[in-house]
C-alpha positions, 0 to 999 in steps of 0.5 A, a space after each residue: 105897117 112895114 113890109 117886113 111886119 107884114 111877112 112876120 105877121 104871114 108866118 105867125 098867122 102860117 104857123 099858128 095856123 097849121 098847128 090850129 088844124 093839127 090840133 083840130 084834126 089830131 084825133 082823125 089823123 091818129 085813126 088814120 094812122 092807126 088804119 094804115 099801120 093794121 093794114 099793112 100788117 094784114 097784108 104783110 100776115 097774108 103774104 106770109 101765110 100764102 108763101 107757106 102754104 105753098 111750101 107746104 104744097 110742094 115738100 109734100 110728095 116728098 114725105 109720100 112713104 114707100 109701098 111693099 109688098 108681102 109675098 110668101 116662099 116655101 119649099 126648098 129654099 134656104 129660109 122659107 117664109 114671109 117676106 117684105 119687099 119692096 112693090 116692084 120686086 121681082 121673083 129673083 130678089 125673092 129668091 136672093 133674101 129668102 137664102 137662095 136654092 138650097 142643095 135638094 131642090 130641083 134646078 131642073 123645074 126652077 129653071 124651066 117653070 120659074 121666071 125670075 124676071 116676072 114682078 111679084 104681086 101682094 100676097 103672092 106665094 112660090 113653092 119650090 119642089 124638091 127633087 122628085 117631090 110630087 107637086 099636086 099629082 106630078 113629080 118634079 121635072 127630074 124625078 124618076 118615080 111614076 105616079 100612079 092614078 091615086 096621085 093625081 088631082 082634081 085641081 091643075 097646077 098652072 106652074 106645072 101642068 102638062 098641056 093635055 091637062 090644061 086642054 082638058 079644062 073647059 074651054 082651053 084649046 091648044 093655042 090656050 094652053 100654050 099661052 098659059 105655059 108660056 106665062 109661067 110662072 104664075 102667083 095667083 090663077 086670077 092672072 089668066 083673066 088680068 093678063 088676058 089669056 082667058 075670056 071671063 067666061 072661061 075663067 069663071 068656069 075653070 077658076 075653082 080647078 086651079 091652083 099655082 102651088 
């Protein structure tokens, strides 16, 4: 056989051959394919299912709604009642929404009792008095009227009480009574305890004499 039979048989042999094995093996070489092809869409699935949870993770802050508070005004202000505001409101944004002072309250007591600066609480409550309107037993700061014994209460006003009657209440001495005037004005009497200018001790004593309005 010639040298260039012998190469032409080589390649037939070559050729005949790899489509033997081909054909051999065609049905394997199709599970593999098949294998490869569900495990690159796995991995694919995955990798998308993880990128949006983690959108998901981080654009949920932002849908975090926006807390209030409702806290009631009454008295001498131009449109009493309840409002809603927002959670770091303080008692001057109350006053601008419910209209403001209207012509008979006593600006005298509002601007020595009432801090507009001081944040308000959730179900808070602020009673503006008329000029000379007797609060609990006391007339406002410029009434001319005199109260008599029959006027007075049992229960202290800690936005407008004197400190003689906050020293007659158990256990608060002058150094105490001058703290609680100097934190008006106050919206719930549990503040003397959560501000800590009262033990519990003594709150828990006095706290069914107390009242802010």
């Amino acid at each position: 056989m010639s040298k260039i039979d012998t190469e032409i048989s080589n390649e037939v042999e070559e050729k005949f051959g790899w489509e033997n094995l081909l054909n051999k093996y065609k049905v394997s070489i199709i599970v593999a394919l098949f294998g490869l092809i569900l495990i690159g869409a796995g991995v694919l699935i995955f990798q998308t299912s993880k990128q949006e949870t983690k959108i998901e993770i981080i654009s949920s802050p932002t849908q975090t709604e926006k807390q209030t508070i409702f806290v009631d005004i009454e008295g001498s202000v131009e449109k009493p009642g309840v409002y809603e505001l927002d959670k770091e409101a303080r008692v001057e944004e109350l006053l601008v929404v419910s209209g403001g002072l209207s012509a008979s309250a006593d600006r005298d007591w509002v601007s020595k009792s009432l801090n507009r600066a001081q944040k308000l609480v959730d179900g808070a409550k602020i009673f503006i008095p008329e000029k000379g309107e007797v609060v609990l037993g006391k007339t406002s700061s410029t009434s001319q009227k005199v109260v008599t014994e029959t006027n007075v209460s049992t229960t202290v006003n800690l936005n407008t009480a004197s400190t003689s009657q906050l020293e007659a209440l158990w256990g608060i001495g002058p150094v105490t009574a001058q703290k609680i005037i100097e934190g008006r004005p106050y919206q719930s009497p549990e503040e003397l305890l959560s501000r800590k200018i009262v033990k519990s001790n003594v709150y828990e004593r006095i706290k069914d004499q107390l009242t802010v309005f």
